[in-house]
N, C-alpha and C positions, 0 to 999 in steps of 0.2 A: 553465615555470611555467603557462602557460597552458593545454596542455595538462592539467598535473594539475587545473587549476579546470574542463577540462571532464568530466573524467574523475569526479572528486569529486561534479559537479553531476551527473553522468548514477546515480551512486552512490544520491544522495540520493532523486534522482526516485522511481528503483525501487522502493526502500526505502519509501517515502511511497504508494506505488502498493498494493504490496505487501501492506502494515497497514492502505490504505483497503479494499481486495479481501476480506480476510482479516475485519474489524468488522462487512462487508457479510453477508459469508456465514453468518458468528454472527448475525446483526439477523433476516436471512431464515430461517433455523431458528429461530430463538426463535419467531418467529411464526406460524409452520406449524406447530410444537408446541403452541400456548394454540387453535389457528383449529380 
């Protein structure tokens, strides 16, 4: 059990990592496009 909650929690991290990296990258072109 514990296992899967670390495995799950490393899941999520990524995941969350992932989609903040990913908003960043769209944020920073947007704005090199209008500059």
């Amino acid at each position: 059990m514990e296992r899967f909650l670390v495995v799950s929690a490393q899941c999520v991290f990524s995941t969350h990592l992932f989609l903040h990296f990913h908003l960043l990258l769209h944020f920073l072109l947007f704005i090199s496009l209008f500059n």
